[in-house]
MARGU-438728 format. One record per residue (C-alpha): x, y, z; residue in one letter; chain; residue number from 1. Coordinates in Angstrom, 1 decimal. Each point is the difference from the previous one (the first is absolute). Layout:
% MARGU-438728
- X Y Z A A NUM
...
***
This chain:
% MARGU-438728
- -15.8 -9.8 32.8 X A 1
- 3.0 -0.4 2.2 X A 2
- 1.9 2.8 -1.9 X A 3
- -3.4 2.1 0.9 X A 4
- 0.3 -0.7 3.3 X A 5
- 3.8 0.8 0.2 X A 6
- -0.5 3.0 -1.6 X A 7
- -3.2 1.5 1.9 X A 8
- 2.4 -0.8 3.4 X A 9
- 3.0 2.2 -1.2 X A 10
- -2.5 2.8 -1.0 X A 11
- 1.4 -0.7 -3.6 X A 12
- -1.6 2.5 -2.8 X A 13
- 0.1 -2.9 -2.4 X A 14
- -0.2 -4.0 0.6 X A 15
- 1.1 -1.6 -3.6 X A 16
- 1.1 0.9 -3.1 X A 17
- -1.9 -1.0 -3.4 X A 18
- 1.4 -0.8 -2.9 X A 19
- -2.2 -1.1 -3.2 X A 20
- 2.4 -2.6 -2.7 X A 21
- -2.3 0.3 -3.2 X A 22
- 1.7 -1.3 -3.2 X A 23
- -1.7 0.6 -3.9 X A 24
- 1.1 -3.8 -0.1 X A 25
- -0.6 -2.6 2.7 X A 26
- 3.3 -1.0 2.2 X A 27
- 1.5 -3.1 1.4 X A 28
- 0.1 -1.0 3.8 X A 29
- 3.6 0.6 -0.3 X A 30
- 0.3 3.4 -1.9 X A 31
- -2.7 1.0 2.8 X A 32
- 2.2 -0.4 2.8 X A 33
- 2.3 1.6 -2.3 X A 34
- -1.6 3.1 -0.2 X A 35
- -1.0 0.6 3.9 X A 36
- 3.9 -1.2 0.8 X A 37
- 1.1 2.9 -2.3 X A 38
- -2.9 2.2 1.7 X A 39
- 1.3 -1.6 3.6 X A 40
- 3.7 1.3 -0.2 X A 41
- -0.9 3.7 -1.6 X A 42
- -2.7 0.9 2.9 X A 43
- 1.8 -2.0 2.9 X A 44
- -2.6 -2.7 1.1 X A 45
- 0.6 -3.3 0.4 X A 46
- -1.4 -2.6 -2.8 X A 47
- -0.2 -2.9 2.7 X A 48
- -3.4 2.0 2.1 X A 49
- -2.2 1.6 -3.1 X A 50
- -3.5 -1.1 -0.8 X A 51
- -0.5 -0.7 -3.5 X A 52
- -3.0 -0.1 -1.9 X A 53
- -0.7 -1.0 -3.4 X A 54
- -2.9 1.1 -1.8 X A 55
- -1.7 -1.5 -2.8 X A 56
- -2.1 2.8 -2.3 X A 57
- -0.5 0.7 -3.4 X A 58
- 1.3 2.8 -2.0 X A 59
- -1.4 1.5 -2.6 X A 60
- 2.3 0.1 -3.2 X A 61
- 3.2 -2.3 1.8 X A 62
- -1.9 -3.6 -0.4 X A 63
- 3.7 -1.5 0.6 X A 64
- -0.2 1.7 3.8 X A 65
- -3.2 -0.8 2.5 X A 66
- 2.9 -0.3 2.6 X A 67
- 1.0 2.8 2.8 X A 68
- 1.6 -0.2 3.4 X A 69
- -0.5 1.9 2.9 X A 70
- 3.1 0.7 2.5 X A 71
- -0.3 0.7 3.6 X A 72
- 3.3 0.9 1.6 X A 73
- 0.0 1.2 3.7 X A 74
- 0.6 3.8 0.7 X A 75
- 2.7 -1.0 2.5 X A 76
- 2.5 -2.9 -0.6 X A 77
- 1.1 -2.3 3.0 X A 78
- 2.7 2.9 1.2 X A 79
- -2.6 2.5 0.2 X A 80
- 1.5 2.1 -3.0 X A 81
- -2.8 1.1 -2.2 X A 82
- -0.3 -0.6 -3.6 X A 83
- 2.4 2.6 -2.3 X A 84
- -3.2 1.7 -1.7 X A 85
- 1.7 3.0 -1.8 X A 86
- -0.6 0.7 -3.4 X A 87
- -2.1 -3.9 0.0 X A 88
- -2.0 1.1 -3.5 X A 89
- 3.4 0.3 -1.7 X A 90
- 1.9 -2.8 1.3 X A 91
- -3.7 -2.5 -0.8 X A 92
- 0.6 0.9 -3.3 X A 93
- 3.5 -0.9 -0.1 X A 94
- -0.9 -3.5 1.2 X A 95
- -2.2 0.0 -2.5 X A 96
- 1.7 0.7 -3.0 X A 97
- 2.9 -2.5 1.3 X A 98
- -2.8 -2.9 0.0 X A 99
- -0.8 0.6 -2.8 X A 100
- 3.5 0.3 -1.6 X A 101
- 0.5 -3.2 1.5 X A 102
- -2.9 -1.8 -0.8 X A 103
- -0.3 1.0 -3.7 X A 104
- -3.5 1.9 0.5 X A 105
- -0.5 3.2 -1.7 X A 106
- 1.3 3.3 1.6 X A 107
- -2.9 1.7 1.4 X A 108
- 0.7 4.2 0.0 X A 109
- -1.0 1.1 3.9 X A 110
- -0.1 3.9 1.0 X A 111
- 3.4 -0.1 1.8 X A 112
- 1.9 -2.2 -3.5 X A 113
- 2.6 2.7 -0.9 X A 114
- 1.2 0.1 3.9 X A 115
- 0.1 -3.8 0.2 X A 116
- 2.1 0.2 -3.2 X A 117
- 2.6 2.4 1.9 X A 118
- -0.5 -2.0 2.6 X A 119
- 1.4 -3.4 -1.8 X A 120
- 3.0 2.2 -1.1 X A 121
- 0.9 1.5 3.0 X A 122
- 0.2 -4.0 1.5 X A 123
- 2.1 -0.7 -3.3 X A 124
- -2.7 -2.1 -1.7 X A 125
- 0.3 1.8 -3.1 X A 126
- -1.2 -2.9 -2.3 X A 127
- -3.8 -0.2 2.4 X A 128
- 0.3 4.0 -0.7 X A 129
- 0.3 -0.5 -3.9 X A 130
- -2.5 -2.9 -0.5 X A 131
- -2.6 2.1 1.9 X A 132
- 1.0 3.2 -1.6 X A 133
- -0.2 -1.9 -3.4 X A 134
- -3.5 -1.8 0.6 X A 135
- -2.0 3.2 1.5 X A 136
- -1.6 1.7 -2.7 X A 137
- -0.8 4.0 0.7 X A 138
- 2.4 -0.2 2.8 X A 139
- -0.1 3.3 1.1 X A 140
- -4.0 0.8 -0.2 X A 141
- -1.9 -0.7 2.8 X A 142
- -1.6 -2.7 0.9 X A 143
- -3.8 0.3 0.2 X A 144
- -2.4 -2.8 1.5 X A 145
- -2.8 0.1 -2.0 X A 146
- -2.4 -0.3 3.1 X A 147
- 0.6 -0.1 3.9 X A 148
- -0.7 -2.8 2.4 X A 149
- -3.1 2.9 1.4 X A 150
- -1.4 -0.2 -3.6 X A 151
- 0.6 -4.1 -0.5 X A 152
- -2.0 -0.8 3.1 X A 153
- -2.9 2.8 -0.6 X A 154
- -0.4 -1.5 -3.5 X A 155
- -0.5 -3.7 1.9 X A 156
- -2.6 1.1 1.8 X A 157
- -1.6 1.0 -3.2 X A 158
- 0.7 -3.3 -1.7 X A 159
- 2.8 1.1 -2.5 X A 160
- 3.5 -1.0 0.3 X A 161
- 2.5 2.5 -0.9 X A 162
- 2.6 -2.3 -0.9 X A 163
- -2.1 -2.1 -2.3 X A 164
- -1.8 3.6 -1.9 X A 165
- 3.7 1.3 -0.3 X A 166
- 0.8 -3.2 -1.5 X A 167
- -2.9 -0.1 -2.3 X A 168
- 0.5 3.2 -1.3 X A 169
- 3.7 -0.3 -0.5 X A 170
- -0.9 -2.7 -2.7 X A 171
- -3.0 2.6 -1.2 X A 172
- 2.8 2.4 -1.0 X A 173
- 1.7 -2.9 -1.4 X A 174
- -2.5 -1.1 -2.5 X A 175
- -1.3 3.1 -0.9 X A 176
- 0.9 1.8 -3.2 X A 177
- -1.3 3.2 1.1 X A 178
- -0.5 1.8 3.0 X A 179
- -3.8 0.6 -0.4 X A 180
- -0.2 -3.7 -0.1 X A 181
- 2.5 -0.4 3.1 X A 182
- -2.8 2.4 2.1 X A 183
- -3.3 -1.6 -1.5 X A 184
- 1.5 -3.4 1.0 X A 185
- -0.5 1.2 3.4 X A 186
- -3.4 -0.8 0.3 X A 187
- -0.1 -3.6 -0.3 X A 188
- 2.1 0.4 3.2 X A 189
- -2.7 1.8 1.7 X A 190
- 1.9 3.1 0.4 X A 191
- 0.8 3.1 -1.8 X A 192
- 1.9 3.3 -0.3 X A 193
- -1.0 3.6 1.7 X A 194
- 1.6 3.3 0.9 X A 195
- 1.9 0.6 3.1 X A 196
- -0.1 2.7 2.8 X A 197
- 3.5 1.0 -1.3 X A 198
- 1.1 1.8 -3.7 X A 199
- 0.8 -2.5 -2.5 X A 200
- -0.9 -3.2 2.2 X A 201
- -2.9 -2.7 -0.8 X A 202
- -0.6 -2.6 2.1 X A 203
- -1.9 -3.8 -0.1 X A 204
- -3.0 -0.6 1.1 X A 205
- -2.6 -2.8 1.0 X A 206
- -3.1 0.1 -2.4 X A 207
- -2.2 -1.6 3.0 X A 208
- 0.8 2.8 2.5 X A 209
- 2.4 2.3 -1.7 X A 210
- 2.2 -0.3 2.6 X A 211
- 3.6 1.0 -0.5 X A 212
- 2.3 -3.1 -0.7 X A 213
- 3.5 1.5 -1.0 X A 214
- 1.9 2.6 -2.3 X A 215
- -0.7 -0.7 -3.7 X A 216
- 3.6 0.7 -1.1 X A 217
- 1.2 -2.1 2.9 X A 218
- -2.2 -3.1 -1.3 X A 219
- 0.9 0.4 -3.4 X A 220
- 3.8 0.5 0.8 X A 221
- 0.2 3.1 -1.7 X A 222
- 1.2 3.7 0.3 X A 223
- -2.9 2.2 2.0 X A 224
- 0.5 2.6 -2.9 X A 225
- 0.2 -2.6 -3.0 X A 226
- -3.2 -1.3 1.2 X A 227
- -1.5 3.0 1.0 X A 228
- 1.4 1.3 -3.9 X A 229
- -1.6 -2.9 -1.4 X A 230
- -3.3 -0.2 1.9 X A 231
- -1.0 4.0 -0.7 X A 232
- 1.0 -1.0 -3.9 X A 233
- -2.3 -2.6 0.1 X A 234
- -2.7 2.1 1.3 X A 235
- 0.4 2.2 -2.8 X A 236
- -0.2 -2.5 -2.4 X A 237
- 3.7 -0.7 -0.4 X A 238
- 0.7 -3.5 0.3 X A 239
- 3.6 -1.4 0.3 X A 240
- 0.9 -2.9 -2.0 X A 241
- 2.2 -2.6 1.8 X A 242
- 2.1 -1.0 -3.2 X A 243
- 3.7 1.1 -2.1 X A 244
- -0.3 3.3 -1.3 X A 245
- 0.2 0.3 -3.8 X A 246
- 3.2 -0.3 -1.7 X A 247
- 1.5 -2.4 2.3 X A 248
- 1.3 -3.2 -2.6 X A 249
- -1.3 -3.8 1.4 X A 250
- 2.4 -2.8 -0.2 X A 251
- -0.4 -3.9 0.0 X A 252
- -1.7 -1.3 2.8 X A 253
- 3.1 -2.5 -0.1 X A 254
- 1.9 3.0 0.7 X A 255
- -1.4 0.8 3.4 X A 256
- 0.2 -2.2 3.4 X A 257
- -2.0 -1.4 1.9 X A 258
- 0.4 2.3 3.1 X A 259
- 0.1 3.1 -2.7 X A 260
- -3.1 -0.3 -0.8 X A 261
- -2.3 -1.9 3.2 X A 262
- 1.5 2.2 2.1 X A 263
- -2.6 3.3 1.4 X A 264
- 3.2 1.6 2.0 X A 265
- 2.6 2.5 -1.9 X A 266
- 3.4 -1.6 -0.7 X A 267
- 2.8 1.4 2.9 X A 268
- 2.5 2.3 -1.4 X A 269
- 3.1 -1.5 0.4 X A 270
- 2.6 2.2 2.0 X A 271
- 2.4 0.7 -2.1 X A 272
- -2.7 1.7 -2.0 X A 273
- -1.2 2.3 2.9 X A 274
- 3.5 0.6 0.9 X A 275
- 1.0 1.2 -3.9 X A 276
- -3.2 2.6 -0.3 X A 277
- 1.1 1.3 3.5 X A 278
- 2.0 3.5 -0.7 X A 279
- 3.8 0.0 0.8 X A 280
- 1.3 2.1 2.7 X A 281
- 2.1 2.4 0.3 X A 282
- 3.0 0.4 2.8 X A 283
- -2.4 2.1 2.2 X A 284
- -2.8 -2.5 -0.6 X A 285
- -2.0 1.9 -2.7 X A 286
- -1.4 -1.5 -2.7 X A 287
- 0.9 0.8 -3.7 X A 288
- -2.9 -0.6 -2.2 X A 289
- -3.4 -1.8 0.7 X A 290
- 0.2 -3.3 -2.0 X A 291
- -3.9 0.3 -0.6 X A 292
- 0.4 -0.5 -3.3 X A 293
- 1.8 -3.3 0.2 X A 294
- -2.9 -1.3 1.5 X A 295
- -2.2 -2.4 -2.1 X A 296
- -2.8 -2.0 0.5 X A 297
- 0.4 -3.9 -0.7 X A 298
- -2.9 -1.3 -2.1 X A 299
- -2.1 -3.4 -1.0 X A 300
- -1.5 -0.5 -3.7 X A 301
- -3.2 -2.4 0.0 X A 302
- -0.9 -2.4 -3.0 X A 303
- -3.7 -0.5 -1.1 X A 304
- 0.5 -3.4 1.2 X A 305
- 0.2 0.8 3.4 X A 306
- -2.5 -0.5 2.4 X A 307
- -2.1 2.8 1.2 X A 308
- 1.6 -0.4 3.9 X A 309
- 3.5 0.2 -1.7 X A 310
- -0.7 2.8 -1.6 X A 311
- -1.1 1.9 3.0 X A 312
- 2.7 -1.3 1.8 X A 313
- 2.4 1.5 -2.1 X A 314
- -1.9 2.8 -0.6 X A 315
- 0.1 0.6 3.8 X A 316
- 3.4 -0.9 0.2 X A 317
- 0.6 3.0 -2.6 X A 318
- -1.4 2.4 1.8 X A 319
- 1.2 -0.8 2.8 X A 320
- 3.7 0.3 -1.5 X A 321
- -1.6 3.7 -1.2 X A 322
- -0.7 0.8 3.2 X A 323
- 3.6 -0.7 1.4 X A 324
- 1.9 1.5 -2.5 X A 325
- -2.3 3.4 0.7 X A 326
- 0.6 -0.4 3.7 X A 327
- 4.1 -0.3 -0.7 X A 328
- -0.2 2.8 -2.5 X A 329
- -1.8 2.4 2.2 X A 330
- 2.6 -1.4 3.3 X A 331
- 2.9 0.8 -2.1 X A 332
- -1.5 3.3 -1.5 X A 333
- -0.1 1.1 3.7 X A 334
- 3.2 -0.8 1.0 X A 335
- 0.9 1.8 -3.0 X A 336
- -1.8 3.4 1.1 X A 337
- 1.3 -0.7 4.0 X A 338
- 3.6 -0.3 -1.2 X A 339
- -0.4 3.4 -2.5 X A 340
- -1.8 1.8 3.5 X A 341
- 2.7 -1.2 2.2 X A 342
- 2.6 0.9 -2.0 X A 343
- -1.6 4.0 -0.5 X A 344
- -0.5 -0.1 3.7 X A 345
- 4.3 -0.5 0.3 X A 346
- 0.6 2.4 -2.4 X A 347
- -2.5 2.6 1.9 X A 348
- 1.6 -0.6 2.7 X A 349
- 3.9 0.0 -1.3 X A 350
- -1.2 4.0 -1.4 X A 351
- -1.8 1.0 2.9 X A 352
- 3.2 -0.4 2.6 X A 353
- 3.0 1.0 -2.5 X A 354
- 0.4 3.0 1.8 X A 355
- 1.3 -2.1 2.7 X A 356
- 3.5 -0.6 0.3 X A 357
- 1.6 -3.3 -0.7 X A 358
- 0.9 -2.4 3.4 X A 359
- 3.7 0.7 0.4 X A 360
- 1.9 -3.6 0.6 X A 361
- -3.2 -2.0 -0.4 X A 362
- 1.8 -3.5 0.0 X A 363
- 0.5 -0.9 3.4 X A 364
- 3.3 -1.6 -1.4 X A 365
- 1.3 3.8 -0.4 X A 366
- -0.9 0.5 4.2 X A 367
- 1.9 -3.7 1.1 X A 368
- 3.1 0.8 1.8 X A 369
- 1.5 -4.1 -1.1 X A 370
- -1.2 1.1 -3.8 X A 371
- 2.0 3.2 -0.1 X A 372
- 2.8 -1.4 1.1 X A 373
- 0.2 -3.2 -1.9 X A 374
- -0.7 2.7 -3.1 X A 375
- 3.3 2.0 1.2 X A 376
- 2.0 -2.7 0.9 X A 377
- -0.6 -1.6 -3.9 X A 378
- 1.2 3.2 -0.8 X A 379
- 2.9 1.0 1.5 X A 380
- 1.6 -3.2 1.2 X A 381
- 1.0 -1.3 -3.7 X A 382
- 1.6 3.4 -0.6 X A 383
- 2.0 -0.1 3.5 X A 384
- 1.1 -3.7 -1.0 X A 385
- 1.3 1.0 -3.4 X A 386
- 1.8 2.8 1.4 X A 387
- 1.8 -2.5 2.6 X A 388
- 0.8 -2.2 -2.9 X A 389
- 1.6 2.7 -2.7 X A 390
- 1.9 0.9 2.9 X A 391
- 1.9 -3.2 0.8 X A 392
- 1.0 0.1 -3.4 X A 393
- 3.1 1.2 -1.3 X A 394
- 0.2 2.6 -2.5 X A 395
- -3.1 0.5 0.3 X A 396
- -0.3 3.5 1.1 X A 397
- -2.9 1.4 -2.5 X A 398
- -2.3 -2.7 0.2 X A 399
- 0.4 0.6 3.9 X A 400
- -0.9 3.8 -0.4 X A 401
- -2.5 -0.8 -2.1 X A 402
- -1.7 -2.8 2.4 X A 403
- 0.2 2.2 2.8 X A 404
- -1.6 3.0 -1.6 X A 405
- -3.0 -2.3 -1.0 X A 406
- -0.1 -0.7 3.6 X A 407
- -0.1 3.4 0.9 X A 408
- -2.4 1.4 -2.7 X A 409
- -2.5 -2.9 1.5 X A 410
- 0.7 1.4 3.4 X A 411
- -1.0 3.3 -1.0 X A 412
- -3.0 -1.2 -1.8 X A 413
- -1.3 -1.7 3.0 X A 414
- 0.8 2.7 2.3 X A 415
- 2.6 -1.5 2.0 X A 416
- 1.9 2.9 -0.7 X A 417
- -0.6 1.4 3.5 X A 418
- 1.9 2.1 2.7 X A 419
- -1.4 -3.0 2.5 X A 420
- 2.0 -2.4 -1.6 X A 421
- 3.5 2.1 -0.8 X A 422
- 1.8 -1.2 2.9 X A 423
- -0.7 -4.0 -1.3 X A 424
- 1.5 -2.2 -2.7 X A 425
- -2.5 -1.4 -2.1 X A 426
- 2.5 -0.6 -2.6 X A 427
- 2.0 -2.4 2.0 X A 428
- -1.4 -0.6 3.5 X A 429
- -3.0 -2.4 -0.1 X A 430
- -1.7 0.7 2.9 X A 431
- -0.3 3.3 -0.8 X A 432
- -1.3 -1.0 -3.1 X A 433
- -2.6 -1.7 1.7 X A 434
- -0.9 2.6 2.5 X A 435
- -0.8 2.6 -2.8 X A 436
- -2.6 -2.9 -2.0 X A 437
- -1.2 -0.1 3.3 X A 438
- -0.4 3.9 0.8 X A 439
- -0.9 0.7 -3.5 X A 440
- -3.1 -2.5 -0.4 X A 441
- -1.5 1.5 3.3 X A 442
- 0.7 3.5 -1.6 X A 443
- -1.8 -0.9 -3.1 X A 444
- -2.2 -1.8 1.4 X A 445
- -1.1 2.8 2.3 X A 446
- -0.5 2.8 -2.0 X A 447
- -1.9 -2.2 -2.6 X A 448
- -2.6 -0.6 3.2 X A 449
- 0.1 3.7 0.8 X A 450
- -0.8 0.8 -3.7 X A 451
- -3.1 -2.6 -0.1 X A 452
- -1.5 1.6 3.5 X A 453
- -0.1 3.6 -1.3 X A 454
- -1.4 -1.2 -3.0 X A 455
- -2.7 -2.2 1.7 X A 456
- -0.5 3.5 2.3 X A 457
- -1.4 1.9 -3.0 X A 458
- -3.6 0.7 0.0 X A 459
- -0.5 -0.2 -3.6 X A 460
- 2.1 -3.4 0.3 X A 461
- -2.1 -1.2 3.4 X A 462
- -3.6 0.7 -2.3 X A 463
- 2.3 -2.2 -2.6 X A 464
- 0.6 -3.1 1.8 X A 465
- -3.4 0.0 1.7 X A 466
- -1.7 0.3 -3.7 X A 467
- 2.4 -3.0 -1.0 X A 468
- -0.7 -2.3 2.3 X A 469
- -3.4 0.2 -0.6 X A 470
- 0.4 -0.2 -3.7 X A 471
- 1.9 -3.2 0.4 X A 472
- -2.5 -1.6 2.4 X A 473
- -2.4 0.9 -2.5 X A 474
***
């Protein structure tokens, strides 16, 4: 109340600061104070004045966590600096996923998890980055909550609790072998399916009041146009089966683990994996074929021994590796087609301005006075050094001719030939040798720039560049 007070003095927009700590696993006191010091030194409040409040409630599905904090930091620390609030989503999450790197609880995907993974790298934490990278199935869909916090409490006040109906029907699509029998299992929940306002979208409803409770595909955890696919089949007397599709071999129970087989959720890919389907690139960053094909879906056999929740497990887990491997095929597919359009947009281009001339000394090496020189003098001094040393040699009168008309064929070549520079000894005098590398790089240099400005004057050059630039921002 004091920080109210404080606040409502200073005309402050905001008094404190909220921060909610809630693990899938229940923490210790220590790895508590752990988590709000890491929260304390990324937002700038001081540890030492929070209010901290820990919750005890049931959640449905996470029996190993009825525990939650509250965190109440003060807008303003004791220096009257408020809290560093930018980008505060983002940076939660990071906190986040460090926790629980650090406390061994699974990695829980949030909305902002490929920026806190760039984020990790770009503070050289590269092995956080990898481990969260590694243990975040479907990284780059989006995340989708499968109600909202408007919908949770509206159901409460009709007596049904979101968490615990999402719950139970996560283990009705479990332990169902088809999917008529995954939407007639609805009833004994007291709830069922309708359509939605919206093309392809059913919802859940109450039986008691048909009132609207949350997205069907959200609930069920499932693609709006799978279910939506699904439901209109079964409507038409299509019913999907929950199992292998034929030809698939079995093996040995003794063949399969544990987690193969219990568990409902599709094994990660590892990265390597992703990384060989991906198509290579090219110098200009194009890629060279679409991989599609090397793209195959990992698969489970059941036993007749097997239990009838195993074998919807691993039927589930099946389809769910189906699914993927269609989501990575169609990704890569349209990289494919985005690579081939890019590429005939270049080539478009390239024919529609070759009418314009080529940029004259386009390397602005060619246009650097200390460039042109160091080029002449690499040049032209070892020639002027071998002439000085046939010379001091006796007999020796050929090899001198012939080292000083090397010399002078270079001269020419260069253009140092020149009336300017008749009444100086290049040959032998060395700081007339210097003034004409001097002279002769601003010469060169200059008339390169002149050459570059009449062809950036051209009209058909000016419509060029403009067209260019675009293209490359493009």
């Amino acid at each position: 109340m004091q920080t109210f007070d404080e606040a409502r003095d200073n005309h402050d927009k905001y008094a404190v600061c909220h921060f909610k700590i809630n693990p899938k696993r229940n923490i210790t006191h220590e790895q508590m104070l752990q988590s709000i010091s890491m929260l304390a030194m990324e937002f700038g409040f001081d540890p030492g004045t929070c209010t901290i409040v820990r919750h005890r409630k049931a959640k449905a599905g996470e029996p190993d966590a009825d525990e939650h904090y509250h965190l109440y930091a003060s807008w303003r620390n004791s220096a009257g600096k408020c809290l560093d609030s930018s980008y505060m989503r983002v940076r939660q999450e990071k906190i986040s996923r460090t926790c629980e790197v650090l406390f061994g609880h699974d990695i829980v995907k949030g909305r902002h998890q490929v920026a806190v993974i760039r984020q990790f790298r770009d503070e050289g934490k590269a092995d956080i980055a990898d481990y969260i990278e590694a243990h975040t199935p479907d990284l780059y869909e989006p995340v989708q909550s499968a109600f909202t916090a408007i919908q949770h409490q509206s159901a409460l006040r009709q007596g049904v609790n979101l968490g615990k109906l999402r719950q139970s029907i996560r283990d009705l699509r479990i332990t169902s072998e088809s999917f008529s029998e995954m939407v007639e299992g609805l009833s004994a929940l007291g709830v069922s399916i309708q359509k939605g306002e919206k093309a392809n979208t059913y919802i859940i409803v109450n039986n008691e009041n048909n009132q609207f409770l949350g997205s069907a595909n959200r609930l069920f955890e499932m693609k709006k146009g799978e279910f939506a696919n699904l439901f209109e089949a079964l409507q038409q007397g299509k019913d999907k089966t929950f199992a292998l599709s034929d030809g698939e071999s079995p093996v040995n129970a003794s063949e399969m683990t544990g987690e193969k087989i219990l568990s409902p959720m599709p094994q990660v890919i590892p990265e390597s994996t992703l990384l060989s389907s991906v198509p290579q690139l090219t110098t200009k960053g194009i890629p060279l074929g679409s991989g599609a094909s090397d793209i195959k879906a990992d698969h489970f056999a059941m036993t007749d021994s097997m239990s009838r929740e195993q074998k919807a497990s691993i039927a589930f887990q099946n389809e769910e590796a189906n699914r993927k491997a269609s989501v990575e095929k169609e990704t890569l597919a349209n990289q494919k087609k985005f690579a081939d359009d890019l590429l005939q947009m270049m080539s478009d281009f390239d024919k529609k301005w070759k009418h314009v001339p080529k940029e004259p000394f386009s390397d602005p090496a060619s246009r650097n006075r200390v460039k042109v020189r160091e080029k002449h003098e690499s040049i032209l001094k070892p020639l002027r050094t071998r002439y000085h040393v046939e010379r001091q040699k006796w007999f020796n009168g050929s090899s001198t001719r012939k080292a000083l008309q090397e010399f002078n064929n270079a001269l020419k070549k260069l253009r140092y030939d020149r009336d300017d520079f008749k009444a100086l000894d290049i040959l032998n005098n060395e700081s007339d040798f210097l003034y004409c590398l001097n002279w002769m790089a601003d010469f060169y240099v200059a008339g390169r720039e002149r050459k570059l400005r009449e062809w950036q004057a051209d009209n058909s050059v000016k419509s060029y560049l403009k067209a260019k630039k675009d293209f490359d921002e493009l």
